[in-house]
C-alpha positions as a Markdown table, in Angstrom:
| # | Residue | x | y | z |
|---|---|---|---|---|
| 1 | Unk | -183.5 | -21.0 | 50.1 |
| 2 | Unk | -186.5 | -22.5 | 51.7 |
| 3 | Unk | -184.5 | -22.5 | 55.2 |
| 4 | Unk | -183.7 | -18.6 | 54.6 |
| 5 | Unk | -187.6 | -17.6 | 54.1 |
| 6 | Unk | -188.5 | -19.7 | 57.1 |
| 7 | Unk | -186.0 | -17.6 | 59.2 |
| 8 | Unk | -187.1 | -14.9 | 57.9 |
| 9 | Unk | -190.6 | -15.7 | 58.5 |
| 10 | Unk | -189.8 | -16.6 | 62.1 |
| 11 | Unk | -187.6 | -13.4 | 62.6 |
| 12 | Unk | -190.6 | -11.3 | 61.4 |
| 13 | Unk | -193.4 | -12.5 | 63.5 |
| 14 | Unk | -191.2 | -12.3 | 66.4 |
| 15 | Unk | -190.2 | -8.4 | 65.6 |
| 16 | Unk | -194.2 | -8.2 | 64.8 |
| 17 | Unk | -194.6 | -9.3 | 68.7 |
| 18 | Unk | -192.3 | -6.9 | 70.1 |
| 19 | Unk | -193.9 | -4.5 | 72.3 |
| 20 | Unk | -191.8 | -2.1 | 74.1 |
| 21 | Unk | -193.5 | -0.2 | 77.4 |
| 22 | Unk | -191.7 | 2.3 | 79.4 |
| 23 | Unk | -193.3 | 5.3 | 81.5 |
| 24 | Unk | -194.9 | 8.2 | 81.3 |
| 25 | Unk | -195.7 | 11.4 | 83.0 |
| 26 | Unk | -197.7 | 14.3 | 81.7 |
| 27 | Unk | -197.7 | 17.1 | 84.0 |
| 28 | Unk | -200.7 | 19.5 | 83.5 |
| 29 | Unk | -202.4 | 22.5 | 84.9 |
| 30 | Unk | -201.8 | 23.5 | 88.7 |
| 31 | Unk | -199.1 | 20.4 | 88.6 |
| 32 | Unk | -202.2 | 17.7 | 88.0 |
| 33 | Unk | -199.8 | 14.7 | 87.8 |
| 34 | Unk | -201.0 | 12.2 | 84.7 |
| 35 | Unk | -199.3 | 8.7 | 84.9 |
| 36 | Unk | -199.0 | 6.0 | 82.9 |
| 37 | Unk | -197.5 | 4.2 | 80.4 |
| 38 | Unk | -196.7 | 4.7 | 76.0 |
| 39 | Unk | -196.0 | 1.5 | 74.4 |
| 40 | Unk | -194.2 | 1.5 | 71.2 |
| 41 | Unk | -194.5 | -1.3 | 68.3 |
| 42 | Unk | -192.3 | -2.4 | 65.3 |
| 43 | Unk | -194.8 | -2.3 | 62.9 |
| 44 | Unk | -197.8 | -0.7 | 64.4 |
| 45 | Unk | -196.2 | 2.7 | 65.8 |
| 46 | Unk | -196.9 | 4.4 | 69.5 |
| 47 | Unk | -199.6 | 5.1 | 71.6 |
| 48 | Unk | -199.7 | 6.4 | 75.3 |
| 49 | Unk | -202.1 | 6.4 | 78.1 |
| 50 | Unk | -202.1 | 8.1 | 81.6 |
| 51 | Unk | -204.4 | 9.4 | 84.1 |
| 52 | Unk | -205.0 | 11.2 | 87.3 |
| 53 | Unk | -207.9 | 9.0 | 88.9 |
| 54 | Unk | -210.2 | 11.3 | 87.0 |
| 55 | Unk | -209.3 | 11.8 | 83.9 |
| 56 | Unk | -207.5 | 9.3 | 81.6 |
| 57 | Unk | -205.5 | 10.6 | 78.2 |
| 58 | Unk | -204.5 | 8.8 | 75.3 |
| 59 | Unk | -202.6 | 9.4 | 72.6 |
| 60 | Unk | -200.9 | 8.1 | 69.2 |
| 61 | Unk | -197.1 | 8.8 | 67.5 |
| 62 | Unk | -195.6 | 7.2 | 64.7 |
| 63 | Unk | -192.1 | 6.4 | 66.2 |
| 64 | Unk | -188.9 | 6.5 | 63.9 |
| 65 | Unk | -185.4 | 5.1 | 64.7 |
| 66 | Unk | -184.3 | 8.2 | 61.9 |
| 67 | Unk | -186.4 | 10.6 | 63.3 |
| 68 | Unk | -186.2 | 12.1 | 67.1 |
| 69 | Unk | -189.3 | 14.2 | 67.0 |
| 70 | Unk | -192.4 | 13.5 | 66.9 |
| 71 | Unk | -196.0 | 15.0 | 66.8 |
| 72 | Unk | -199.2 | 13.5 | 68.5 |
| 73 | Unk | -202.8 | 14.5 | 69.0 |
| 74 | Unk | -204.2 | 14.1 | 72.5 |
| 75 | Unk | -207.6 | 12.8 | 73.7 |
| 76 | Unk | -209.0 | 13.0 | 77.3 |
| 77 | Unk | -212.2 | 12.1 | 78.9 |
| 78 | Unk | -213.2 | 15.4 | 79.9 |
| 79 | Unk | -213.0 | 16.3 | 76.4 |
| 80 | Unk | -209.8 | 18.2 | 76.1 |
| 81 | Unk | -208.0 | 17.8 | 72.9 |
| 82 | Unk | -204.2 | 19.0 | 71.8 |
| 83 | Unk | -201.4 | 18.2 | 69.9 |
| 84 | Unk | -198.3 | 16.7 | 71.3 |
| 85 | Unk | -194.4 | 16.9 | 70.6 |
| 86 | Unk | -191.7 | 15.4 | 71.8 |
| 87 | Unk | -188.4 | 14.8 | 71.2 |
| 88 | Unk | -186.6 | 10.8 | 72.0 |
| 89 | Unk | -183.4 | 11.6 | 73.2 |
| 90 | Unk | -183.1 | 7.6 | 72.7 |
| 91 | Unk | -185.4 | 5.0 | 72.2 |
| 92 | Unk | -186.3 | 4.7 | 76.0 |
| 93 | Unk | -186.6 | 8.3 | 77.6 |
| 94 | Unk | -187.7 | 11.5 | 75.9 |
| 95 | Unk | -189.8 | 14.3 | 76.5 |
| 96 | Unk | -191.7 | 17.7 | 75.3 |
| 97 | Unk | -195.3 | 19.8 | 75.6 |
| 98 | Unk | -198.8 | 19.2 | 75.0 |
| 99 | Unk | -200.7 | 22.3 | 73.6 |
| 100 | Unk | -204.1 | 21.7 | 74.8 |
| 101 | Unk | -207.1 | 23.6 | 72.8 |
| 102 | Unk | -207.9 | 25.7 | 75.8 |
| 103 | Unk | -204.4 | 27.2 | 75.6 |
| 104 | Unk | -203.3 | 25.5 | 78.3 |
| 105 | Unk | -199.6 | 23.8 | 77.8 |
| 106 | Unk | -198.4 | 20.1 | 79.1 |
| 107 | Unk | -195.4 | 18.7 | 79.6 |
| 108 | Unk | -194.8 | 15.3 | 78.7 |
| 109 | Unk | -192.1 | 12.5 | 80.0 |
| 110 | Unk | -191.5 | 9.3 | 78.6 |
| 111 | Unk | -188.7 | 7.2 | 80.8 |
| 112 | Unk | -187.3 | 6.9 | 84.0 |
| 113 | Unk | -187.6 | 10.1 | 84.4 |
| 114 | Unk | -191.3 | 9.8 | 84.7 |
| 115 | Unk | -191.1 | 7.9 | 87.9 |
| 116 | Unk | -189.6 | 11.2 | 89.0 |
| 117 | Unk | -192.2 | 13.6 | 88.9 |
């Protein structure tokens, strides 16, 4: 038994550890090209950040392996806010739109596919 909760220890600390980074795009007004990365966490959720040289945005997502969808607000340094939602069509690419509070809409890329754009 005391082997068991050992392992189990172990095994948890190392899921705690796991940080998984991929890509990511965000594509905004007059094709502005954001870049940079989202990071995902067992325990601790998502966050993303990406800029243009200028302007850096950041966002947070709780990530689900049951749930495909999910919604995020967005900061960035010039003050522009919006809400986020995108759609994992597995746990390494995904994508969807940004509605910024001045109307403006965003799209957002999260894989391979970022290194595309």
């Amino acid at each position: 038994m005391i082997k068991f909760i050992g392992i189990l220890a172990i095994s948890t600390l190392a899921l705690a550890a796991c940080n998984v980074t991929h890509p990511v795009a965000v594509v905004g007004p007059s094709d502005t090209v954001f870049r940079g990365t989202a990071t995902a966490t067992f325990f601790e959720g998502g966050w993303f950040q990406a800029s243009n040289g200028k302007t850096s945005c950041s966002g947070r997502y709780a990530p689900s392996p049951e749930v495909k969808q999910v919604t995020f607000t967005v900061r960035c340094t010039n003050g522009l806010t919006g809400i986020g939602t995108a759609t994992f069509e597995n746990p390494r690419a995904g994508g969807g739109e940004i509605l910024m509070r001045d109307g403006t809409r965003w799209r957002f890329i999260v894989g391979q596919n970022a290194l595309l754009v």
